[in-house]
MIDOSE-1310 file (N, C-alpha, C; in nm, 2 decimals, decimal comma, always signed):
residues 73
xxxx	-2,89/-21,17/+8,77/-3,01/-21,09/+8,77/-3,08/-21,11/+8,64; -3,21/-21,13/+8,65/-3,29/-21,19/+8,52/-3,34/-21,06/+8,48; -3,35/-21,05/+8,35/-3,43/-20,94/+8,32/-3,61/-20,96/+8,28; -3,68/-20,85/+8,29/-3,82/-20,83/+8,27/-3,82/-20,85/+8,11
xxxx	-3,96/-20,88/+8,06/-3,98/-20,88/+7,90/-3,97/-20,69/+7,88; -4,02/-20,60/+7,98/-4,01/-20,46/+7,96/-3,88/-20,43/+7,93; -3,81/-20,49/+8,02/-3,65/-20,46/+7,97/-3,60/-20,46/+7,85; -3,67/-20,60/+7,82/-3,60/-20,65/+7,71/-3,63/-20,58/+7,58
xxxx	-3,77/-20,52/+7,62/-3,83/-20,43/+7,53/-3,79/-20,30/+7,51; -3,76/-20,24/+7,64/-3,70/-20,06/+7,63/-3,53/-20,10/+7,58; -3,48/-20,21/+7,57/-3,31/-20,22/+7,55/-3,36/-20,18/+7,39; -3,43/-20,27/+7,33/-3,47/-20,32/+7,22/-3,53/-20,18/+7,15
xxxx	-3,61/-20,13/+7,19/-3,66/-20,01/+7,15/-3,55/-19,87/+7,13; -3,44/-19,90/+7,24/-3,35/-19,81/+7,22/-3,25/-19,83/+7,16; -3,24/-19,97/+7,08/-3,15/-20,00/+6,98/-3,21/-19,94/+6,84; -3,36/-19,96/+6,85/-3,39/-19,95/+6,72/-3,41/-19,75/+6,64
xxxx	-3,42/-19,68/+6,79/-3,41/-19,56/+6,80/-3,25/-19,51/+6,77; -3,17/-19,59/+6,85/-2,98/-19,55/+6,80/-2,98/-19,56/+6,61; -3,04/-19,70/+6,56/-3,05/-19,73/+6,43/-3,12/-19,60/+6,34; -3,22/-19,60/+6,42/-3,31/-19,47/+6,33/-3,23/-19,36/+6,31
xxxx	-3,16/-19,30/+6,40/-3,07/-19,19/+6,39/-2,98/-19,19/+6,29; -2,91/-19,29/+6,32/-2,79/-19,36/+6,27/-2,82/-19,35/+6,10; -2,95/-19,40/+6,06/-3,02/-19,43/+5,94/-3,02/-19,24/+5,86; -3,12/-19,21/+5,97/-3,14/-19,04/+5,94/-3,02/-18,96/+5,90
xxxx	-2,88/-18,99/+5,99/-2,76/-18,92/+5,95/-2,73/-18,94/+5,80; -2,76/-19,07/+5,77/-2,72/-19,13/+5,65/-2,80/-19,11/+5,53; -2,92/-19,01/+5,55/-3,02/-18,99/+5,45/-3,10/-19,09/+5,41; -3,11/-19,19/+5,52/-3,21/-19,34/+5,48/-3,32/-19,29/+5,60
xxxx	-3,42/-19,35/+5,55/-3,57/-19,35/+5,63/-3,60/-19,51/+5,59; -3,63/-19,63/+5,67/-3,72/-19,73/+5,68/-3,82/-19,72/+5,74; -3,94/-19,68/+5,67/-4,07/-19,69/+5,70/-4,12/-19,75/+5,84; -4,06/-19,91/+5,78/-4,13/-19,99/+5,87/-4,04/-20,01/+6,03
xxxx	-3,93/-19,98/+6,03/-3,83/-20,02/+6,13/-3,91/-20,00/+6,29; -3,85/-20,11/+6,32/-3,97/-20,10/+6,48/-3,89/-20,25/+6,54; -3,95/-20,26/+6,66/-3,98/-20,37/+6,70/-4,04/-20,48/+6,72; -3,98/-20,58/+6,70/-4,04/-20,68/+6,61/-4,16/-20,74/+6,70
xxxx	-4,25/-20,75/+6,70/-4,35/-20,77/+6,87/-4,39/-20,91/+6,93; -4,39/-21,04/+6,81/-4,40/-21,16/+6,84/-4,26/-21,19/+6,93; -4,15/-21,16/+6,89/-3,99/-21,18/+6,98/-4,04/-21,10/+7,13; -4,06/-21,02/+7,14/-4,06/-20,91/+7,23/-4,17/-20,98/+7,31
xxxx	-4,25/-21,05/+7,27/-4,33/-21,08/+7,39/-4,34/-21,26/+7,44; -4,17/-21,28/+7,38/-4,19/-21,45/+7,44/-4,04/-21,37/+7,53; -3,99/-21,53/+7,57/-3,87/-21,56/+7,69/-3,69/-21,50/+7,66; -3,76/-21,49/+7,52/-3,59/-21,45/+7,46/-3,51/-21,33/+7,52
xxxx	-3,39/-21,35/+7,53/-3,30/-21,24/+7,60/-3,33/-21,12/+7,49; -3,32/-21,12/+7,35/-3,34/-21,01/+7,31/-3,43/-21,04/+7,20; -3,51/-20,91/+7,14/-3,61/-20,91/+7,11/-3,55/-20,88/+6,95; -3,61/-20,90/+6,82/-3,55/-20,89/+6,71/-3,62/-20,79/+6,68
xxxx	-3,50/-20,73/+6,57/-3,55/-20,58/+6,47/-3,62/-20,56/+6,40; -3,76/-20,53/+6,39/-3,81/-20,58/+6,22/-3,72/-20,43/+6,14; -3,69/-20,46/+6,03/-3,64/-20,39/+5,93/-3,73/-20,31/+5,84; -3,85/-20,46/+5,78/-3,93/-20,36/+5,74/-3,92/-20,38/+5,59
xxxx	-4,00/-20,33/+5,50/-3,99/-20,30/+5,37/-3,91/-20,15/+5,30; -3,88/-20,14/+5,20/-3,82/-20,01/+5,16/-3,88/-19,98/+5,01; -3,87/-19,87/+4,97/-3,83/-19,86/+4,78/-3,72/-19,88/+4,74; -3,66/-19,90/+4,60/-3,59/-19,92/+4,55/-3,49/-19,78/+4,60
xxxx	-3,52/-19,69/+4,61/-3,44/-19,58/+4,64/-3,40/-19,57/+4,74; -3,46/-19,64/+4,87/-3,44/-19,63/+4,96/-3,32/-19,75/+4,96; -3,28/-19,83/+4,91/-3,23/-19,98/+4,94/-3,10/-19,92/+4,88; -3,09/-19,84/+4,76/-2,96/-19,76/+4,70/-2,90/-19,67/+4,83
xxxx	-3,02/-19,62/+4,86/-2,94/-19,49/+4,93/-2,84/-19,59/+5,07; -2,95/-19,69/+5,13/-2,93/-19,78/+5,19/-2,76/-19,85/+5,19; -2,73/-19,86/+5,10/-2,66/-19,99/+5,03/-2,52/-19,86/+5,04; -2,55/-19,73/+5,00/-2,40/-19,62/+4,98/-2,39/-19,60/+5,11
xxxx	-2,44/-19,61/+5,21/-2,45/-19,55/+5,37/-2,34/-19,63/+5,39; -2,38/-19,78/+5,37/-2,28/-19,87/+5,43/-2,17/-19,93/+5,32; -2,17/-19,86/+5,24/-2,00/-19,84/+5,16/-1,95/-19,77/+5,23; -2,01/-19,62/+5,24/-1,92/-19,54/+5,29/-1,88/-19,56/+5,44
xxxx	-1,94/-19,64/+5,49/-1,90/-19,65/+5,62/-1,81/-19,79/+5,63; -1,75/-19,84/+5,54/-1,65/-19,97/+5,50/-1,75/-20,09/+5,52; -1,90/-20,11/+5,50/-1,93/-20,23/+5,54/-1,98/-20,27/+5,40; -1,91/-20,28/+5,29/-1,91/-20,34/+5,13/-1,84/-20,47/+5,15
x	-1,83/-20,57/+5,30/-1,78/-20,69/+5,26/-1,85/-20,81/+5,24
């Protein structure tokens, strides 16, 4: 079963919404975090995350989220 680019776009959009949350629990906010829209509208099975830019505060607070959650490797 092939998927639609919409598909691949609402999967994609609902990853980046799980992430936001995920982010929010953690006391991080990325501005820019979205869907990346050049990927999202060619043939690719999935569409890439833009990330986005941050502050310096944001990249600390960033950086302790994923200590504490064991990902310091």
């Amino acid at each position: 079963m092939e998927t639609t680019s919409g598909e691949r776009v609402r999967s994609t959009e609902e990853a980046v919404e799980c992430l936001r949350a995920a982010l929010e629990e953690a006391g991080v906010a990325l501005p820019s975090l979205g869907v990346d829209q050049v990927t999202a509208a060619t043939g690719e099975p999935y569409a890439l995350v833009e990330l986005g830019r941050c502050n310096v505060r944001t990249a600390v607070r960033l950086a302790d989220a994923l200590r504490g959650a064991g990902g310091d490797a």
